[in-house]
N, C-alpha and C positions, 0 to 999 in steps of 0.2 A: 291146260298146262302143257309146257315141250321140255323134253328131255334134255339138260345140257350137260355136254362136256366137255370142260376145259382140261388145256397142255401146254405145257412147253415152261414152266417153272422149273428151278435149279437152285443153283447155288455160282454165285457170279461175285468177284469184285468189286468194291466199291468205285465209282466211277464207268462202269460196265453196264454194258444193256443185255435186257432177255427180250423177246417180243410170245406174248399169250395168245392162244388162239380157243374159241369157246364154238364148239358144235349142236348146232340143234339137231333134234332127231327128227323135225318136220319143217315141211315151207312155211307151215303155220307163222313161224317167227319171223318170216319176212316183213309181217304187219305189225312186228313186235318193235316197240323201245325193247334197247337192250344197256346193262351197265354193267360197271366191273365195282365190286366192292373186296377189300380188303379187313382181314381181323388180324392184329395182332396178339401175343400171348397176354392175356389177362383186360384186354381191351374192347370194345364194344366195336361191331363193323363199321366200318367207315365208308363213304362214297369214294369212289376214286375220278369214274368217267362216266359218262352214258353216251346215248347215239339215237337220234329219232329212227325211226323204221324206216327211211328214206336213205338215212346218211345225209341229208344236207344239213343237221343242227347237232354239235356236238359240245359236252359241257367237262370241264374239268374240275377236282379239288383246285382249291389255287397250290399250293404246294406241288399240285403234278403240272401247271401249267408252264409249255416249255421243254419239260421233261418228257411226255408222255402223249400218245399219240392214239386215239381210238380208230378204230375203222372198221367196215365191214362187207360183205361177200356175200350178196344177196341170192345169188346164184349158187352160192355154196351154204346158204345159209349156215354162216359162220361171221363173228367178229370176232375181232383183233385187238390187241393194245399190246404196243411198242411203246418199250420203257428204255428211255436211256437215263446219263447222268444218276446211274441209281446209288441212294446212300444208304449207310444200315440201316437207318429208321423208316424204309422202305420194305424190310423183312416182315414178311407177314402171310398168311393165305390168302390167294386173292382168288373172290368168286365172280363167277358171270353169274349174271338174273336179267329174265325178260319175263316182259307183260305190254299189254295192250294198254298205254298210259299217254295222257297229254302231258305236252313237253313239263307242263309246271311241276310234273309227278316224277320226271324220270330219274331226280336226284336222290330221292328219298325209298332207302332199301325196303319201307314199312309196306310198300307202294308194290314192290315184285314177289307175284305169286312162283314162278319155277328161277327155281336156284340150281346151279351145278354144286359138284360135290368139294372144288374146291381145289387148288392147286400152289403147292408152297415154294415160296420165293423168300429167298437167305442170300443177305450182302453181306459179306465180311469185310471190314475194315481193314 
């Protein structure tokens, strides 16, 4: 397992972007898929993105497709997601999780052993 820590949630606009950034505490993650899942209040987590450990294969909710953008920073062992067009039903915590997974697995949060602690994102209407 690798340490993560996600930043950079707020409280934004509807229509407004925030961009998240998620830190591992080792290069271990370099070889890691990594994805970004959100909870909302009284709702189960949901996928949002993932990212093969390469960066060449990236997967979206459909609802963030368009919207929202994954990337990452191999050299910094760190990924990213760049969210624009954000609407209220966007509000929610959004976590990073990585694990050493084939691409079929990277969607499914059952799938990531380390999880970050989690970082909240509020659209106001």
């Amino acid at each position: 397992q690798v340490q993560l820590v996600e930043s950079g949630g707020g409280l934004v606009q509807a229509g407004g972007s925030l961009s998240l950034s998620c830190a591992a505490s080792t290069g271990t993650a370099r070889s890691y898929a990594m994805g970004w899942f959100r909870q909302a209040p009284g709702k189960e987590r949901d996928f949002v993105a993932a990212i093969s450990w390469s960066g060449s294969r990236t997967y979206y909710a459909d609802s963030m497709k368009g919207r929202f953008t994954i990337s990452r920073d191999n050299a910094k062992n760190t990924v990213y997601l760049q969210m624009t067009s954000l609407k209220p039903e966007d509000t929610a915590v959004y976590y990073c999780a990585a694990d050493r997974l084939g691409l079929g697995e990277i969607t499914i949060s059952s799938r990531y052993t380390s999880w970050g602690q989690g970082t909240q994102v509020t659209v106001s209407s």
